[in-house]
C-alpha positions in Angstrom: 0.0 0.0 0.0 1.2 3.5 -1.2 1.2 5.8 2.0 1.3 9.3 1.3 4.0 11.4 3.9 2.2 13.5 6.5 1.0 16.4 5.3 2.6 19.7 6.9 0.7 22.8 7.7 4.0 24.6 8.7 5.2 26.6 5.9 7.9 28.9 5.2 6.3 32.0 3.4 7.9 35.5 3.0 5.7 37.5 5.0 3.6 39.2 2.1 4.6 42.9 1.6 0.8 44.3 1.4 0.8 43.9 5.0 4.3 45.0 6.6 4.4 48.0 8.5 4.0 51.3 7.1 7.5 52.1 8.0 9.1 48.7 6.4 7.1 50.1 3.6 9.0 53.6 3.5 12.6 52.0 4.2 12.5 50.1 0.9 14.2 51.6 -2.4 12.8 52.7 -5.8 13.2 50.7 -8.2 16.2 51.7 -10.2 14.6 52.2 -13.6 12.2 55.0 -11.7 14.6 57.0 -10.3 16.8 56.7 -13.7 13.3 58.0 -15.1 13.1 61.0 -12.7 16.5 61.8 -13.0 16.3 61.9 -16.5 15.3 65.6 -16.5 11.7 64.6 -14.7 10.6 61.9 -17.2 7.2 61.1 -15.6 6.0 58.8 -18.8 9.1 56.7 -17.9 8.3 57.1 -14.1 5.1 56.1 -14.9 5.4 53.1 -17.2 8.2 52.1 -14.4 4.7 52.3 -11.5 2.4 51.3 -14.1 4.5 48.0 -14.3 5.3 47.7 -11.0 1.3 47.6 -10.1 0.5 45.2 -12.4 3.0 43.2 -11.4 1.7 43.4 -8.0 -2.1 42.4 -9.2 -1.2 39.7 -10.5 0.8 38.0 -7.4 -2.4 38.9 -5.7 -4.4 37.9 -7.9 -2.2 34.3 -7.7 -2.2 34.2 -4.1 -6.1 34.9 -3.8 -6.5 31.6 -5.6 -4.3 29.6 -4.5 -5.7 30.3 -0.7 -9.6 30.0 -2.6 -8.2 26.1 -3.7 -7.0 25.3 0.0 -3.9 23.6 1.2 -2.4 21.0 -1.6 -2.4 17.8 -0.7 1.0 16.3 -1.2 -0.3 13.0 -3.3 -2.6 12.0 -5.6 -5.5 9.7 -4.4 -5.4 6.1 -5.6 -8.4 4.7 -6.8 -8.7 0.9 -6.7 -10.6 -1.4 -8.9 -10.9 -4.2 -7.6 -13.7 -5.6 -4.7 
């Protein structure tokens, strides 16, 4: 008989950045290409593209992580089905 290993709840996630501290927030850098942008005698469309990016970017790790908690925990084998009596 197959016998599937013990399923952990335990994990070891980054703790998600949507919910650190305001001032964790405020200590972390711009990303290089937006301050290149504003240095660059006050581009705002490259500033822009570099926040419009960096949103979308953060949508769609949401958006992932919103599902993934929708599906529930994954179990860590496949079921296996028998056929015979």
């Amino acid at each position: 008989m197959r016998s599937c290993g013990p399923t952990s709840s335990a994990t070891t996630e980054e703790p998600n950045p949507v919910d650190a501290p305001a001032e964790q927030v405020r200590a972390r850098s711009l990303p290089a290409e937006f301050t290149a942008a504003m240095d660059e005698d006050l581009n705002l469309a490259g500033a822009m593209a570099v926040v419009h990016a960096t949103l979308k970017a953060l949508n769609v790790a949401l958006t992932k992580a919103a599902r993934a908690a929708a599906r529930g925990p994954t179990p860590t084998c496949a079921p296996r089905w028998s056929t015979s009596p």
